[in-house]
C-alpha positions as CSV (number, residue, x, y, z in Angstrom):
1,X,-31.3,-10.2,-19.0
2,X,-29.5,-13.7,-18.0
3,X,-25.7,-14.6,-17.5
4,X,-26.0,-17.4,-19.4
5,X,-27.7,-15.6,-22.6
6,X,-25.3,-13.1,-22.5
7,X,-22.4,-15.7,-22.3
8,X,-24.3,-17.3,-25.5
9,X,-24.1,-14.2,-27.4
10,X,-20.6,-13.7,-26.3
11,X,-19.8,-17.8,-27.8
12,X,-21.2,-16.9,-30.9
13,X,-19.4,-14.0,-31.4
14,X,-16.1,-15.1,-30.9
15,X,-16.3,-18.8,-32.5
16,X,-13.6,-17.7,-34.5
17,X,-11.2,-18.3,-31.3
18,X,-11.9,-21.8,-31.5
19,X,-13.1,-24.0,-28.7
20,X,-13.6,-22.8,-25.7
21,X,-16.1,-22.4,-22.9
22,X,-16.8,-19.0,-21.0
23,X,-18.0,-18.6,-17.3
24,X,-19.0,-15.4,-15.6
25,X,-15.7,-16.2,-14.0
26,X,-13.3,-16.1,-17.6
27,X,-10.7,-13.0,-17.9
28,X,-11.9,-11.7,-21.0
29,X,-7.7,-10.8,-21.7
30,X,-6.7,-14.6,-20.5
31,X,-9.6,-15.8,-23.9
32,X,-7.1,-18.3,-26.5
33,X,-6.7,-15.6,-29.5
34,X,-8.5,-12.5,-28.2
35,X,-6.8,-9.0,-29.3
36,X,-8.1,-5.4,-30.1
37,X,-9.9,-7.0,-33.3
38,X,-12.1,-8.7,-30.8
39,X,-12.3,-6.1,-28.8
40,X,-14.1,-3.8,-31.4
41,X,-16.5,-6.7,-31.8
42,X,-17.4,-7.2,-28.7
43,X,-18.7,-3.2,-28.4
44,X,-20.9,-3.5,-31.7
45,X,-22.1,-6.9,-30.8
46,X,-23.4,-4.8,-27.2
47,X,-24.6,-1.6,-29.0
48,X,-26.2,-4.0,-31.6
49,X,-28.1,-6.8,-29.0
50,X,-28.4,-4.6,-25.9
51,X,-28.6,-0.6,-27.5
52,X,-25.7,0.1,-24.9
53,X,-22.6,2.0,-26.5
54,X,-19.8,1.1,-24.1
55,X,-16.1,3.7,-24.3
56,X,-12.7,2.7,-23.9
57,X,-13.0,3.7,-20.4
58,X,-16.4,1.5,-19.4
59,X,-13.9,-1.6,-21.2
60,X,-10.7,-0.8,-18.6
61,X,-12.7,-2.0,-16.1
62,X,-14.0,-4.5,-17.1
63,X,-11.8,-8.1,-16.4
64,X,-13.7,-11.3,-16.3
65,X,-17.5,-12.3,-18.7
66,X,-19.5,-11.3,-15.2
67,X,-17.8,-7.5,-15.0
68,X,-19.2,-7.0,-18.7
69,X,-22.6,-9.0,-18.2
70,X,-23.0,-6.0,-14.7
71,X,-22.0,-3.1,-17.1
72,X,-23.9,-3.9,-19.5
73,X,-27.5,-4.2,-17.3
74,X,-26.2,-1.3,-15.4
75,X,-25.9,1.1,-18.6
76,X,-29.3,-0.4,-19.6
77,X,-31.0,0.7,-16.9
78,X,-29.6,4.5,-17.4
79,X,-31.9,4.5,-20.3
């Protein structure tokens, strides 16, 4: 898996923010728009894509695109 795929995925997902362009480096919180609606998005988009199921707990600690993209490879390779 690539940063820059992921990010893809990510844009896609959340066009209905508008315009804007994510890094590894973007506070997910800090996103133009983004709330708890987003939120539950962004966990079926991952359990859909990449078959990981992330809690409430994996998303406290997770703050910027890169934090998500390194959880997300790391519960991937607990399968």
């Amino acid at each position: 898996m690539e940063i820059n795929g992921f990010i893809n995925h990510l844009t896609e997902e959340f066009e209905d923010l508008g315009v804007f362009e994510l890094t590894p480096s973007t506070v997910l919180r800090e996103i133009p728009g983004w709330n708890s609606m987003h939120i539950l998005l962004l966990v079926a988009m991952i359990d859909f894509r990449y078959q990981v199921l992330l809690s409430g707990e994996h998303l406290k600690m997770v703050v910027s695109v890169n934090d998500l993209f390194e959880l997300v490879k790391q519960k991937q390779g607990e399968h």
